[in-house]
VOTORLO-329217 format. One record per residue (C-alpha): residue in three letters; x, y, z. Coordinates in steps of 0.25 Angstrom, whole numbers, padded with zeros to 4 digits, always signed. Each point is the difference from the previous one (the first is absolute). Layout:
N
AlaXYZ/...
END
This chain:
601
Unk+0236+0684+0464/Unk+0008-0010+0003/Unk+0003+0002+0016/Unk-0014-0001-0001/Unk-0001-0016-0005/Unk+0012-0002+0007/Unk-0006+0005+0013/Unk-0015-0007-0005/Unk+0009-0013-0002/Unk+0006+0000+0014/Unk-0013+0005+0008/Unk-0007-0013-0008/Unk+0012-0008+0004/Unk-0001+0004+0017/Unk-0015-0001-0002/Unk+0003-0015-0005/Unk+0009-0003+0011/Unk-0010+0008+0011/Unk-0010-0008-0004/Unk+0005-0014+0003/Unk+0006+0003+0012/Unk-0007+0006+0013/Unk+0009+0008+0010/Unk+0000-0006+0014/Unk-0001+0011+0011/Unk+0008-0007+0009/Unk+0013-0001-0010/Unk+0010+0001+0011/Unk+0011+0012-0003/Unk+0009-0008-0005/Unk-0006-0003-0011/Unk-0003+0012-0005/Unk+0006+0007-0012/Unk+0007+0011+0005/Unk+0006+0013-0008/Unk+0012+0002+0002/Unk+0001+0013-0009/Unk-0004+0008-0014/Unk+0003+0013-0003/Unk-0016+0003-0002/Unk-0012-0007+0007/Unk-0014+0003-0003/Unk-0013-0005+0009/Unk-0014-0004-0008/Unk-0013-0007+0004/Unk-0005-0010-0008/Unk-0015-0004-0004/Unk+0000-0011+0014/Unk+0004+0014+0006/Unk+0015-0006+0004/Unk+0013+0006-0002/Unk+0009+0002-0012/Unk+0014+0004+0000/Unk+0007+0006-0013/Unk+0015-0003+0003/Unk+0009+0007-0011/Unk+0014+0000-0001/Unk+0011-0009+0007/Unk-0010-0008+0005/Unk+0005-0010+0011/Unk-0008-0009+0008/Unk+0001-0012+0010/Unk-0007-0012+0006/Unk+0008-0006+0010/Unk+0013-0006-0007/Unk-0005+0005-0015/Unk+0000+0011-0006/Unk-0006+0006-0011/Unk+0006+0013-0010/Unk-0004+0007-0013/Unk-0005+0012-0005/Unk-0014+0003+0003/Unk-0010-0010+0009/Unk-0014+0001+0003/Unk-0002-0007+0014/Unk-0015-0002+0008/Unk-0001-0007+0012/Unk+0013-0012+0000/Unk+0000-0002-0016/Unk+0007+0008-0009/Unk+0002+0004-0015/Unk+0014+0003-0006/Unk+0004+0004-0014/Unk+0014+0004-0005/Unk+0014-0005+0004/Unk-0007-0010+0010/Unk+0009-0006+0011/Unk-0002-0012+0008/Unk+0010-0003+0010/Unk+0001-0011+0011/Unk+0011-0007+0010/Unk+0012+0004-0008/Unk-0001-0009-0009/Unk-0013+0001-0009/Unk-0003+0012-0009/Unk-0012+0002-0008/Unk-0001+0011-0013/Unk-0012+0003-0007/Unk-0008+0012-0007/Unk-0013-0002+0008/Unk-0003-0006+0014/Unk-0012-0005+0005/Unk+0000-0003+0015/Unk-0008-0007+0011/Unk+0005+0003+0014/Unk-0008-0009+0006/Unk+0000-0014-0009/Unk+0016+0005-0002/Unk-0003-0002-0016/Unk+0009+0008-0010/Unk-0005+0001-0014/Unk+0011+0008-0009/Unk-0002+0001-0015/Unk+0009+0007-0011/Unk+0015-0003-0001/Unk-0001-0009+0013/Unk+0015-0004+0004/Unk+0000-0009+0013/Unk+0014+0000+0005/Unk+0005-0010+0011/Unk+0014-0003+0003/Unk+0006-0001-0013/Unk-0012-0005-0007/Unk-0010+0011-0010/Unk-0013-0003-0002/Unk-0006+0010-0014/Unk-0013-0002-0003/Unk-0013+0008-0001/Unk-0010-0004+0010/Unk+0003-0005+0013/Unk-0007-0004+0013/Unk+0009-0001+0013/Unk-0004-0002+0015/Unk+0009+0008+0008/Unk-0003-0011+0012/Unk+0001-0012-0007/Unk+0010+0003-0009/Unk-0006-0005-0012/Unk+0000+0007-0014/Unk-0009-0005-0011/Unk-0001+0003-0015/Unk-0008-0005-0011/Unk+0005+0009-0011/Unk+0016-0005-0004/Unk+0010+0004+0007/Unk+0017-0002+0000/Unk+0008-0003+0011/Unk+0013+0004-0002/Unk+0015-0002+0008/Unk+0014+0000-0003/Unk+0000-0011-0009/Unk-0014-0002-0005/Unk-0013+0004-0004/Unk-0014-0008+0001/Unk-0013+0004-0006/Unk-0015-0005+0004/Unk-0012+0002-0003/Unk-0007-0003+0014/Unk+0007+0000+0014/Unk+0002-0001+0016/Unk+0013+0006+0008/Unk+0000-0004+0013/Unk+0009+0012+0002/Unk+0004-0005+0017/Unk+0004-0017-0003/Unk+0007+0008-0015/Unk-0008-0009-0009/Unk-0007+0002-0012/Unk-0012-0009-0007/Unk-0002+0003-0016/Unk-0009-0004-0008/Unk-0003-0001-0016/Unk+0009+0005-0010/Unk+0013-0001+0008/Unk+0013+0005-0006/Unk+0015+0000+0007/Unk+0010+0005-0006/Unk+0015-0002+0003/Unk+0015+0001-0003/Unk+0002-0016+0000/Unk-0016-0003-0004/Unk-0015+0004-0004/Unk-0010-0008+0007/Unk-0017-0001-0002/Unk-0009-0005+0008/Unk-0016+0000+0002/Unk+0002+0001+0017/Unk+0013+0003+0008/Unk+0003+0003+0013/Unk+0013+0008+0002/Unk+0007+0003+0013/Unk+0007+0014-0002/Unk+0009-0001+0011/Unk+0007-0013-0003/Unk-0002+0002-0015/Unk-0007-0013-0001/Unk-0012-0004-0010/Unk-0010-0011+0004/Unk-0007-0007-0012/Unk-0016-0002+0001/Unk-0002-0003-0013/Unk+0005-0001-0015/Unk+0012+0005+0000/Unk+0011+0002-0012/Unk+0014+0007+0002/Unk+0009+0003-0011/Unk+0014-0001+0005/Unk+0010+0009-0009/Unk+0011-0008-0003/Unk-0006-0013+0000/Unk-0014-0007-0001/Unk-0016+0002+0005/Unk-0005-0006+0011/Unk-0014-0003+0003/Unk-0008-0005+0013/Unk-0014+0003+0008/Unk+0007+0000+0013/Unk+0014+0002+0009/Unk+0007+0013+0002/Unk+0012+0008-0007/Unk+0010+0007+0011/Unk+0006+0012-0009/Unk+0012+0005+0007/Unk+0005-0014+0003/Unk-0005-0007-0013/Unk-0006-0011+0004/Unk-0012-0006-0004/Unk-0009-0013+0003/Unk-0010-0001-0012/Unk-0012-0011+0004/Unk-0013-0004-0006/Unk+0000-0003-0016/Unk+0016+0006+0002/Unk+0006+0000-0014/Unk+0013+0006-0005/Unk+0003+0002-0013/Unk+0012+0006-0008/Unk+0002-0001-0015/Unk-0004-0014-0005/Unk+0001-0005+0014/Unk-0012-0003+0010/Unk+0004-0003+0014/Unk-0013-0006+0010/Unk+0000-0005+0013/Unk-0010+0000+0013/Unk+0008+0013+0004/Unk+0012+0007-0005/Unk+0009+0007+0007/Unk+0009+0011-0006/Unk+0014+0008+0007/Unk+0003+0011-0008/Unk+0011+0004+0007/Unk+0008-0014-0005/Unk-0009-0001-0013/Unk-0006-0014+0005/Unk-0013-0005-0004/Unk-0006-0014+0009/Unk-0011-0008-0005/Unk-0005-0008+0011/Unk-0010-0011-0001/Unk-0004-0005-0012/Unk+0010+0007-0007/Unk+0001+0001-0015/Unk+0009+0006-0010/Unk-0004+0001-0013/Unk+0008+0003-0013/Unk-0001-0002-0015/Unk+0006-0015+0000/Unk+0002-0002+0014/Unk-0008+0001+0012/Unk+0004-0004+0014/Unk-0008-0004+0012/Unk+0004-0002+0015/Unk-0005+0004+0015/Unk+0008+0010+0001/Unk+0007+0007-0011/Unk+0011+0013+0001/Unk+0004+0010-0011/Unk+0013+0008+0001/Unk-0001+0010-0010/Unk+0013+0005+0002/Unk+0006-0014-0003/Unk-0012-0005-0008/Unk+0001-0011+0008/Unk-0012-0009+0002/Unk-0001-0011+0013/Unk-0010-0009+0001/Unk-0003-0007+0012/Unk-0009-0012+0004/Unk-0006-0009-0011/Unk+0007+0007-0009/Unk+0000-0002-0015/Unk+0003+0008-0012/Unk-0002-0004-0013/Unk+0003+0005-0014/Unk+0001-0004-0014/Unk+0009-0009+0000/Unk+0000-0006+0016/Unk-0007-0001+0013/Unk+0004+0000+0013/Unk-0003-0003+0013/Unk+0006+0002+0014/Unk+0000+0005+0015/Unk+0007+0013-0007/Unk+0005+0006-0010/Unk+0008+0012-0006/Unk-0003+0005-0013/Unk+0010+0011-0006/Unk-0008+0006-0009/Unk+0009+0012-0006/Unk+0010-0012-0002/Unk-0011-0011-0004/Unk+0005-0010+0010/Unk-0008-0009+0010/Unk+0007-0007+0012/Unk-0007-0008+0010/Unk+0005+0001+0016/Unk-0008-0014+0002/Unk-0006-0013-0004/Unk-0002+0003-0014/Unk-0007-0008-0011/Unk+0002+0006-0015/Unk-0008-0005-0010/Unk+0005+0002-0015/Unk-0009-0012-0005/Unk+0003-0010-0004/Unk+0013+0005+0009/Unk-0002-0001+0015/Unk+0012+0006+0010/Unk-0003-0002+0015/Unk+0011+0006+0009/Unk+0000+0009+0015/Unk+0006+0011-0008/Unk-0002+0003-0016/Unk+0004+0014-0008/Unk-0001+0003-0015/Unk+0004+0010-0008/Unk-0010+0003-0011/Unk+0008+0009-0007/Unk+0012-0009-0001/Unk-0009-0013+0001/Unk+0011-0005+0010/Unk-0008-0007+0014/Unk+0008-0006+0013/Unk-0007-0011+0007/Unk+0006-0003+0015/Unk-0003-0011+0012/Unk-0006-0013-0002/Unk-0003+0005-0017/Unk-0011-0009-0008/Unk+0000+0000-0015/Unk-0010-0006-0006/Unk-0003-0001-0015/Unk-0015-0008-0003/Unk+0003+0002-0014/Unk+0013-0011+0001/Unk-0004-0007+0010/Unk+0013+0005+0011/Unk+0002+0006+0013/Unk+0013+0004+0005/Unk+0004+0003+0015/Unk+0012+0008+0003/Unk+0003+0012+0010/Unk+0002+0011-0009/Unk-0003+0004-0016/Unk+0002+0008-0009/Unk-0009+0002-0014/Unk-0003+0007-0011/Unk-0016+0002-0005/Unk+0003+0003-0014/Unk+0010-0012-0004/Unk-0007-0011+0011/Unk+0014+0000+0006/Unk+0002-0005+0014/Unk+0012-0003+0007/Unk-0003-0008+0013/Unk+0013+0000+0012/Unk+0003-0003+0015/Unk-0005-0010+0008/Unk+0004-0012-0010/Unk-0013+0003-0010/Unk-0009-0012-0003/Unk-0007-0001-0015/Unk-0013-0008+0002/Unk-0004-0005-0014/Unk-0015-0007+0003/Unk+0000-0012-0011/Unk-0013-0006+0001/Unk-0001-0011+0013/Unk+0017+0004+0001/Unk+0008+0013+0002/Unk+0014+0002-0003/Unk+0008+0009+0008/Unk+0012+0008-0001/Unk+0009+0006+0009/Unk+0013+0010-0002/Unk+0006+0013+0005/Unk-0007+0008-0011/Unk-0008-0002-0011/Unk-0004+0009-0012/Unk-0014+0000-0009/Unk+0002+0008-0013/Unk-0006+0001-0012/Unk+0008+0000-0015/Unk-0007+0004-0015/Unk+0001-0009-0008/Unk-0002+0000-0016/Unk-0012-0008+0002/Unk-0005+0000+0015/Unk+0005+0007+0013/Unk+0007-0011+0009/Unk+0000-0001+0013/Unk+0014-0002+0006/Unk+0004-0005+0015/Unk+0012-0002+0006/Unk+0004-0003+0014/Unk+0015-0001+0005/Unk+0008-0002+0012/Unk-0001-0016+0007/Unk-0014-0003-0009/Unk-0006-0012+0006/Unk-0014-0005-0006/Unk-0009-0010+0007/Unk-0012-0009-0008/Unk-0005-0012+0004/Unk+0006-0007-0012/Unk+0011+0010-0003/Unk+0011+0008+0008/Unk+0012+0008-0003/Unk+0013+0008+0005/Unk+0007+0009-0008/Unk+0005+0015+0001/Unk-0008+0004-0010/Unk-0011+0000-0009/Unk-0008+0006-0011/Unk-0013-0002-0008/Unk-0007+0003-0011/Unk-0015+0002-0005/Unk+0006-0002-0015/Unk+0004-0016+0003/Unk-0006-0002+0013/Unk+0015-0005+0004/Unk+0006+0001+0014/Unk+0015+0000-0001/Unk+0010-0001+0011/Unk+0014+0005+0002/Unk+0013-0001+0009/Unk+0000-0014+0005/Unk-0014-0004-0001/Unk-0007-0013+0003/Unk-0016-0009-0001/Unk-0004-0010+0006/Unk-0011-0007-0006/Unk-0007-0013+0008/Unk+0011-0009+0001/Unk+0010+0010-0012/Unk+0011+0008+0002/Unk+0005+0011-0010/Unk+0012+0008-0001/Unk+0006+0007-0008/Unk+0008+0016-0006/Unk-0014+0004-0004/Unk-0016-0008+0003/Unk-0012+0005-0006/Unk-0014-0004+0003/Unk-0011+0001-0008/Unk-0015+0000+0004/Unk-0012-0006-0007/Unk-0013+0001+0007/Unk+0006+0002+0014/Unk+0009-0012-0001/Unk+0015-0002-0004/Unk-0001-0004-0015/Unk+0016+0000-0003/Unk+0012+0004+0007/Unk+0012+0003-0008/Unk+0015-0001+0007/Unk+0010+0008-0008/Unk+0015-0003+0000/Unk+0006-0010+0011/Unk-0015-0007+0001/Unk+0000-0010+0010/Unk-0013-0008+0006/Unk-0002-0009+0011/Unk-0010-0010+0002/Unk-0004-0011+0013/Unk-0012-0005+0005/Unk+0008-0005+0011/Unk+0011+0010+0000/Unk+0009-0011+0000/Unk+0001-0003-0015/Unk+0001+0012-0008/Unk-0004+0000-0014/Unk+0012+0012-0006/Unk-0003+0006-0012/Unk+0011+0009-0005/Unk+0005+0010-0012/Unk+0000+0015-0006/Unk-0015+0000+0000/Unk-0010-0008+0005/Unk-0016+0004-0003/Unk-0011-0008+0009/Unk-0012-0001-0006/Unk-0012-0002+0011/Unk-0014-0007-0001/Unk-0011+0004+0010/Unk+0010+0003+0011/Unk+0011-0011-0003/Unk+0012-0001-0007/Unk-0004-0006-0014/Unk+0012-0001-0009/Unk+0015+0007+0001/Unk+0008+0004-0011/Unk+0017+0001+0001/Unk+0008+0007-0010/Unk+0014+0002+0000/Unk+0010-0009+0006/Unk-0013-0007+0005/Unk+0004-0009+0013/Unk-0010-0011+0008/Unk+0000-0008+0011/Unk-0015-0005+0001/Unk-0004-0015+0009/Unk-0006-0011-0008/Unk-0013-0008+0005/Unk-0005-0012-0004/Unk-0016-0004-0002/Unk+0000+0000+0014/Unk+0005+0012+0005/Unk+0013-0005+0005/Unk+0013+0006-0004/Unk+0009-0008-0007/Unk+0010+0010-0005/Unk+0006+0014-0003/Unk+0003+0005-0014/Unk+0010+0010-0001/Unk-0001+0008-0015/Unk+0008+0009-0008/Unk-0004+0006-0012/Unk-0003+0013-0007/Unk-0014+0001+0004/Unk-0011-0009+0007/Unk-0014+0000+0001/Unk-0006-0007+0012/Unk-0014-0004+0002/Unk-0005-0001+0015/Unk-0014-0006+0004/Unk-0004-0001+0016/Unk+0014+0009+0003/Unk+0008-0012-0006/Unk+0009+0000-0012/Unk-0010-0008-0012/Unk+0008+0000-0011/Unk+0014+0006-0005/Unk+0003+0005-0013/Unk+0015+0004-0004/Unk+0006+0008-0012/Unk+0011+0001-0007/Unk+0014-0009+0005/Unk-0007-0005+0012/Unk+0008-0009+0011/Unk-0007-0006+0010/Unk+0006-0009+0011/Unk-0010-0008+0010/Unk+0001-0004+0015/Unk-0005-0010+0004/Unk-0009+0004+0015/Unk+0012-0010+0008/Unk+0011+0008-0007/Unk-0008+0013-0001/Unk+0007+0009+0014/Unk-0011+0014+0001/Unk+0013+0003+0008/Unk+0010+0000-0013/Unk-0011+0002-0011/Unk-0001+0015-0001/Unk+0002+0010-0010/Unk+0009+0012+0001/Unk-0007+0011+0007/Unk-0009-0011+0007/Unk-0007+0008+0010/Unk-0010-0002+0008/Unk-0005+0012+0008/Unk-0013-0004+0006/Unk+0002+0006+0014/Unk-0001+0013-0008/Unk-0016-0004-0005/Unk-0009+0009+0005/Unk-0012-0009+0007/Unk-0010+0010+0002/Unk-0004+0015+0000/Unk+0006+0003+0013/Unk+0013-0003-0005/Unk+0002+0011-0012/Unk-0008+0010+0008/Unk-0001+0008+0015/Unk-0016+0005-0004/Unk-0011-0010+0005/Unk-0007-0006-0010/Unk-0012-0007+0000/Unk+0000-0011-0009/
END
């Protein structure tokens, strides 16, 4: 009974194929199928009266360079039937199994069902049903199948293998699976000999050790490990979303590329550039062209930049602009440390800080994130403080921002030291060095320090300056005070003691107060502003009141002693104090002078 549907099935099968297909009388002999052998060969005639032959047994047959093997075949005119331990065999290079063969001599069409393994080169093809032209070389399925080699394995539902150029087209339901990856795609084509998948469609791979890729064009090269993803191409791996026009992936140094419009996205930082590399080895990310990174806490721009992301530190190999609003730093290369909060800044470095109204210049920094420290050095730094319609500028060999807690209130602390020199256009200094405070709003100057004022000069151990509403309010001289004063810098109003505070009104100096071993020598003007004499005073303190830069009024305390010159017996030459020291070659005149970086003013 069941050779019986076995043999209804195959004569239904022949009948099919005999039916579509018309033998050609003048099919030359080299396109005939030939038997080669089988142990048992029976001849029939068939209702269209041609003949049958029953081939049993160690069946072998051939058809110019292909042959054909199995167990049993039933054979009229140039098609054929086979069943059992079916054997395709062409060039050396292609073979061809099944359980039953169906077979067209003339049109060269194969159709093999049951356990079907298409062998070429070291590729296998299983699956059920296959159609393959022995001419053209081309083998379709519709029913699934899995393509296997040494390394890997794809499923389809649907595909074409264009068995001569070694490629492959699959179609629906397409499956790879690897040692380094599992990819899934709606349409692929896949060279067998080079190993290479080409992407026609949606496409996701899952790469084992790292992330998921996806992409609707560009190509995979298996044994080499590249890849060029294109068309919607995204990466993804963990809380991490890598874009770009295309990416590009080398698996053999674990190096993902982003190019064009290239984005990388993380929880609290994203980074966009032209062109962005990924070593995963290193975790290193290098952003080139209109880069800019940006996190929680900053933003960057530049040419390019490196971001250390195992370590969390960002450097930058060009022109760099951070912004840490209301902090700003400029500079040709920056690095920061996230970890640590410790950045560098180096070449031609621009701090800028909107909130208190400064900028510094310098060639290289160094600061801190979390403590707003920043200390600025090389290139003779210059602190530009913007004070409504005037600036005061500072220069040094280094200065250091830093904040302090306070009981009450966090101050803000600055010192700068090394050949300080401050220019304003109503106010200039020298000293070695110099702190301020938020706390007091005092500038105070050490080491030899020295201000002019309009037509004052002041010296002393130690000068502090305070300022109210951008402008000199006092100036306080502590130990060895001594001030100058000349409108003509011939005749010099001296005022000298232990201490000596000058009070300032809108600019000019107001009054002056001198305690301790208080000593004047001050020029006296009549109602017409003609000098008639030189008062020379010694007592324990003075207050002097000026008006126009001109001594007004003079009030002694405590055992004063006053002698008076007249102007014919007053000598400038002989009437000077001890310490008299006038140092005006030393004033600095403008900008230029305290600074090499170009200002514009």
């Amino acid at each position: 009974m069941n050779k019986s549907i076995g043999l209804v099935f195959l004569l239904n099968l022949f009948a099919t194929i005999l039916g579509a297909q018309q033998i050609e009388s003048d099919t030359a002999e080299s396109n005939l199928v030939i038997i080669d052998r089988a142990d048992r060969i029976r001849r029939l005639l068939t209702q269209e009266n041609t003949e049958m032959l029953i081939l049993t047994g160690d069946v072998l047959m051939h058809q110019d360079s292909l042959f054909m093997s199995c167990d049993s075949a039933r054979k009229e005119g140039n098609n054929l039937l086979a069943v059992g331990n079916v054997i395709l065999q062409q060039w050396d290079s292609l073979n061809v199994f099944s359980h039953r063969l169906a077979y067209n001599g003339n049109t060269k069409d194969a159709y093999l069902r049951d356990s079907v393994v298409l062998q070429s080169k070291d590729q296998k093809l299983f699956t059920d049903s296959l159609a393959y032209n022995t001419e053209t070389q081309i083998a379709i399925y519709n029913q699934g199948a899995i393509l296997t080699n040494d390394t890997t394995t794809l499923y389809s539902q649907r595909g074409i293998f264009y068995v001569a150029r070694d490629e492959i087209y699959f179609k629906d339901s397409i499956e790879i699976q690897s040692e380094d990856f599992e990819l899934y795609a709606d349409t692929l084509k896949f060279n067998t000999e080079e190993q290479i998948a080409h992407f026609l469609g949606p496409t996701r791979i899952d790469l084992r050790d790292s992330g998921k890729v996806y992409c609707e064009g560009g190509f995979f090269d298996m044994p080499n490990e590249k890849a060029l993803f294109t068309d919607q191409a995204q990466y993804v791996e963990g809380d991490r979303i890598a874009e770009g026009d295309s990416i590009f992936y080398d698996g053999a140094i674990d190096q993902v590329t982003l190019l064009g419009n290239a984005k990388l996205l993380e929880p609290g930082k994203r980074a966009t550039a032209d062109k962005i590399v990924y070593d995963q080895v290193a975790d290193i990310l290098t952003l080139v062209g209109n880069a800019h990174f940006k996190d929680s806490a900053r933003s960057i721009v530049s040419e390019e930049l490196i971001y250390n992301v195992a370590e969390d530190q960002l450097t930058s190999n060009a022109r760099s602009v951070l912004d840490n609003a209301p902090q700003f730093l400029e500079a040709d290369t920056i690095s920061f440390d996230n970890e640590s909060g410790l950045g560098s800044a180096s070449g031609q470095v621009i701090w800028r800080d909107t909130a208190s109204n400064y900028t510094i210049l310098c060639e290289q920094a160094l600061y801190y994130d979390s403590s707003s420290y920043l200390k600025a050095y090389g290139g003779r730094p210059l602190l530009i403080s913007q004070m409504e319609e005037d600036s005061f500028f500072l220069s040094a060999d280094t200065m250091l921002f830093f904040e302090e807690e306070m009981p009450t209130d966090t101050a803000q602390l600055f010192r700068a030291f090394y050949n300080v020199k401050i220019y304003k256009s109503d106010l200039q200094a020298l000293c070695d060095s110099l702190t301020y405070s938020s706390v007091d709003s005092i500038f105070r100057l050490y080491e030899d320090p020295i201000i002019w004022s309009d037509t004052s000069q002041f010296v002393a151990d130690t000068v502090s300056i305070l300022l109210a509403d951008n402008e000199i309010d006092k100036i306080f001289l502590k130990k060895d005070a001594f001030i100058l004063n000349s409108a003509d810098q011939v005749l010099f109003n001296q005022m000298k003691g232990k201490d000596i505070t000058a009070f300032f009104k809108e600019g000019e100096l107001d009054e002056m107060l001198i305690k301790g071993n208080a000593t004047s020598i001050y020029y006296v003007l009549d109602d017409f502003k003609a000098y008639i004499g030189a008062n020379e005073m010694i007592c324990s303190s003075i207050l002097i009141r000026f008006g126009n830069n001109q001594v007004q009024e003079t009030l002694f305390y405590d055992n004063a002693k006053a002698t008076f010159h007249p102007i014919q017996d007053a000598n400038p030459n002989e009437l000077k104090l001890d310490g008299f020291d006038w140092r005006i070659n030393e004033r600095p005149t403008s900008v230029s002078e305290i600074t090499t970086f170009a200002i514009q003013q």
